[in-house]
C-alpha positions in Angstrom: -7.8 56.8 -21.5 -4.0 56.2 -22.7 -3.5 56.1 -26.4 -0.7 55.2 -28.2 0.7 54.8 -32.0 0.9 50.8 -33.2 2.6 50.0 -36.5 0.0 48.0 -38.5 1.8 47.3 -41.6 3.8 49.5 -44.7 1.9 51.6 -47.1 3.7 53.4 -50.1 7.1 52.5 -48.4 6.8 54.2 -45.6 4.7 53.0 -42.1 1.2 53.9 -41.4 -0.2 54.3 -37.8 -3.5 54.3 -36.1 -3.6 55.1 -32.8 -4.6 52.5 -30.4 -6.0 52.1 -26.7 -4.9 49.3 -24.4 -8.5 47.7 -23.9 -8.3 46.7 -27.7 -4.3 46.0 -28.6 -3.2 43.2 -29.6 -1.6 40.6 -26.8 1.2 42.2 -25.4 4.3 41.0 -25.3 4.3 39.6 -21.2 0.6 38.3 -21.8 1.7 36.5 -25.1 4.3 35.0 -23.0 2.3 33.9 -20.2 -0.3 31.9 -22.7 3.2 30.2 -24.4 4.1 29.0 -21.0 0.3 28.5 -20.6 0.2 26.1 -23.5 3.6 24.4 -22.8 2.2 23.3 -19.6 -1.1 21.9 -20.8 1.0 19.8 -23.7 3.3 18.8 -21.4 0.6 17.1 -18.7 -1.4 16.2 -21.8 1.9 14.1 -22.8 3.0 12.9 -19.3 -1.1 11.2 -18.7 -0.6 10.0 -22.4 3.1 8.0 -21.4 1.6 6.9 -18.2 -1.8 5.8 -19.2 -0.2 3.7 -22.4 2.4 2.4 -20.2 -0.5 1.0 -17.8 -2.8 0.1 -20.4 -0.2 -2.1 -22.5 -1.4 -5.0 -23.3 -0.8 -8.1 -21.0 -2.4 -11.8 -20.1 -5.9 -11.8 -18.9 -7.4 -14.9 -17.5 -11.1 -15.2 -17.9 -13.5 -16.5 -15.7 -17.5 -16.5 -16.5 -16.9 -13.9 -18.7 -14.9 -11.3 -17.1 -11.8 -10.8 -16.9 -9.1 -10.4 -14.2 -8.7 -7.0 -14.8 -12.4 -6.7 -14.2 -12.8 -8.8 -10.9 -10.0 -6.9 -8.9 -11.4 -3.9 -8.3 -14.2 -6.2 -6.3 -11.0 -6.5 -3.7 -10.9 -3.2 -3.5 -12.5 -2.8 -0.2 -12.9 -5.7 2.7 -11.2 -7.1 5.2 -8.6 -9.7 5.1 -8.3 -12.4 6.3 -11.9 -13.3 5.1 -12.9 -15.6 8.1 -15.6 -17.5 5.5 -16.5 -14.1 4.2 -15.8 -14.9 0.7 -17.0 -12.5 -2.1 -17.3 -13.5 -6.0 -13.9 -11.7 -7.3 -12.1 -14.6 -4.7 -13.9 -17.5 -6.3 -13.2 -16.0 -9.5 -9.5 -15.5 -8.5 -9.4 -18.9 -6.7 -10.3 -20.8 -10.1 -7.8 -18.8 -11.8 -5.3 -20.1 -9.6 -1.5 -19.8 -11.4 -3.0 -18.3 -14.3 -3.2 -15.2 -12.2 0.4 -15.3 -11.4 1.6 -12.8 -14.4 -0.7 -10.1 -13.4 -0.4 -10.2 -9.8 3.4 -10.0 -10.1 2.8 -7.4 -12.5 0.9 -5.0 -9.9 3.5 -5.9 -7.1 6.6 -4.2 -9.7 6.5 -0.2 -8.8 5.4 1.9 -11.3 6.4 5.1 -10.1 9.3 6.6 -8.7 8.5 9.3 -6.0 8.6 12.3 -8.2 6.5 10.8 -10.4 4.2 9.4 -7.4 3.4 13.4 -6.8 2.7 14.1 -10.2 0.2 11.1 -10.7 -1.6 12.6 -7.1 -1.5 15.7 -8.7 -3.0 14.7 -12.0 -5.7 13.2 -10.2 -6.7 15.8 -7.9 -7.3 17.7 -10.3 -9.2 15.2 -12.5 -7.9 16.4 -16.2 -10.3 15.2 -18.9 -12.1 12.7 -16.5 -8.8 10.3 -16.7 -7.8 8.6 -13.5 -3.9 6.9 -13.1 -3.8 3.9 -10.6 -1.4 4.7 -8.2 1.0 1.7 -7.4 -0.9 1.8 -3.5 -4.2 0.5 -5.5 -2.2 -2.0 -7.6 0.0 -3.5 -4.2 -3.7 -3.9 -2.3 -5.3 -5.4 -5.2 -2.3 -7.7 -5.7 -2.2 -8.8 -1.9 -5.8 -9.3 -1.8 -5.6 -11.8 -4.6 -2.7 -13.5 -2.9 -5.4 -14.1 0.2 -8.0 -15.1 -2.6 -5.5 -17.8 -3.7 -4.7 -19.3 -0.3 -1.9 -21.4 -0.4 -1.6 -21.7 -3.9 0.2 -18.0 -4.2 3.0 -19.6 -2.2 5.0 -19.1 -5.4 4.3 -15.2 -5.2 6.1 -15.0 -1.6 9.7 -14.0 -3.5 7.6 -11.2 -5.2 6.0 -10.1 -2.5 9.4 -9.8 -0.4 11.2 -7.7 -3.3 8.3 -5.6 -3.1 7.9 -4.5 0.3 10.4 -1.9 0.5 9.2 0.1 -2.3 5.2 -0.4 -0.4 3.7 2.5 1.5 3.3 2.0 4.6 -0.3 0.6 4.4 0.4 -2.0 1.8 3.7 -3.3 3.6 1.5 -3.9 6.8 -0.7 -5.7 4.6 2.0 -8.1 2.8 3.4 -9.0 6.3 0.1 -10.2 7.6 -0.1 -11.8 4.4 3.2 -13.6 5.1 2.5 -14.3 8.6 0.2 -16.5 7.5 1.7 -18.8 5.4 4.4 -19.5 7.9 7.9 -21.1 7.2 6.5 -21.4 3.6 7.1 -17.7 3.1 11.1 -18.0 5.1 12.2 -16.5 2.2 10.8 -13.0 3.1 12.5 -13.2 6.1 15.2 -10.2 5.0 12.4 -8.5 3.9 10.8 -8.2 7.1 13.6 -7.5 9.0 14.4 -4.6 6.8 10.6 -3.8 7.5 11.8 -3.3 11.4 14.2 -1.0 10.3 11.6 1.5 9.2 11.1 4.9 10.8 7.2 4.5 10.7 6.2 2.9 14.3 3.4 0.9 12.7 5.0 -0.5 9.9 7.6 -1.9 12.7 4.9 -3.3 14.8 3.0 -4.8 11.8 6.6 -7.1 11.1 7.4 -8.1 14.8 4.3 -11.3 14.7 4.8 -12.2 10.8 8.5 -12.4 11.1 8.3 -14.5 14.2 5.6 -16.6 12.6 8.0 -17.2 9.2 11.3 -17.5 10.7 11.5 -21.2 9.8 15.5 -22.6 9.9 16.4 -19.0 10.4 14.5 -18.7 14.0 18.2 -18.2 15.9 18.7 -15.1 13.7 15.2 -14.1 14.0 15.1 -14.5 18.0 18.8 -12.1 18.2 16.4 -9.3 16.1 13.6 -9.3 18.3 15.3 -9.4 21.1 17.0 -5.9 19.9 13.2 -4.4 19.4 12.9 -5.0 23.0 14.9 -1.7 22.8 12.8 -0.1 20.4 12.5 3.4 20.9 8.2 2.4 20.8 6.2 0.5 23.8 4.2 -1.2 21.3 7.1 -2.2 19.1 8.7 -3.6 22.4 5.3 -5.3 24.2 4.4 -7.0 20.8 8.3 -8.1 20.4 8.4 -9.8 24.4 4.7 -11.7 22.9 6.4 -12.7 20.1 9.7 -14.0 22.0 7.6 -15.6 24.7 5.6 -17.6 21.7 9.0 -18.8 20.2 9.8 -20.5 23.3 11.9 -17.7 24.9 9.9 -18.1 28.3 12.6 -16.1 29.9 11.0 -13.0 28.3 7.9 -12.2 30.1 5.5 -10.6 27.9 3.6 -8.4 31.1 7.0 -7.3 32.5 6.8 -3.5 32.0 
């Protein structure tokens, strides 16, 4: 085995040596390196979770009902499907009660949280599941808030404005999800009527279909304006996009359009 001299320290003013092998010397320089960078990096996501879990965990208004708290019930919302049909679970009655109280938080959870870098990192941190924490990514918050806004009924008309502004920054599930919620209000939601048109500028084919039926069903005063943008999907580059554009034409009066014509 290779042995070399390492300086250990000064005796009588001159250096001593000892001669050592590499299985027992000290870190060398490259591997004392690599545990800096090492260290850096386990600081530095230790920080980032830190920011991001204080920044989510900051306080805000709770409503309360039988005992838990909004924050609590949502998760119930988590999974389902929507509209209910009479398939009402507790966390709706809970919500329902609430009624404008709720407002603050769900317009809370509809603001983006996360800009797509860090959107990658938050997937990233949990992946990998450091220390047990778990970040919400804003695709949890949006479902949670929409689902609330069905729990409501047509009290969380007031939210419509919200829910427009945020469906550009949505993934593709949740703006699908905001339009059918839309849909349903009708004209009371007119105001999201820019929104959804931008939604038929999207480059996802189902988040284009999912806005062809709410946008016809909240066109309201604007239904001339609404009628000239469908009648450009009947170009759409998708059969879907243009079959479900021709049903929604032919419902809005346009008989012209014939919604089995190929």
């Amino acid at each position: 085995m290779a042995v070399w001299p390492m300086c250990v320290g000064l005796a009588n003013g001159g250096r001593r040596f000892r001669m050592v092998s590499p299985m027992n010397s000290p870190k060398t320089p490259s591997k004392r390196i690599g545990v800096r960078f090492l260290g850096v990096g386990a600081i530095t996501t230790i920080l980032f979770a830190g920011v991001l879990i204080f920044a989510y965990t900051r306080p805000t208004y709770d409503p309360v009902y039988r005992g838990k708290s909004l924050s609590q019930w949502l998760p119930d919302l988590d999974t389902g499907s929507w509209p209910r049909r009479g398939a009402y679970v507790p966390a709706d009655e809970a919500i329902l009660q609430m009624d404008t109280n709720a407002f603050p938080q769900i317009a809370r959870l509809l603001r983006p949280r996360f800009n797509a870098t860090t959107a990658n990192w938050v997937r990233l941190f949990n992946k990998r599941a450091f220390f047990g924490l778990h970040i919400m990514p804003d695709s949890v918050r949006y479902h949670r808030a929409l689902a609330a806004c069905y729990a409501l009924g047509w009290h969380a008309e007031p939210l419509v404005p919200s829910v427009a502004k945020a469906l550009k920054q949505m993934d593709s599930g949740s703006q699908m999800f905001a339009a059918q919620w839309l849909g349903g209000l009708g004209s009371d939601a007119e105001s999201a009527v820019p929104a959804l048109i931008e939604m038929l500028r999207n480059t996802n084919n189902l988040v284009r279909y999912g806005a062809v039926q709410p946008l016809a069903h909240v066109c309201g005063a604007q239904r001339d304006a609404v009628i000239s943008v469908l009648q450009e999907c009947l170009n759409d580059t998708n059969k879907i996009v243009q079959s479900e554009a021709k049903i929604a034409l032919f419902n809005m009066g346009e008989t012209h359009v014939n919604p089995g014509a190929k």
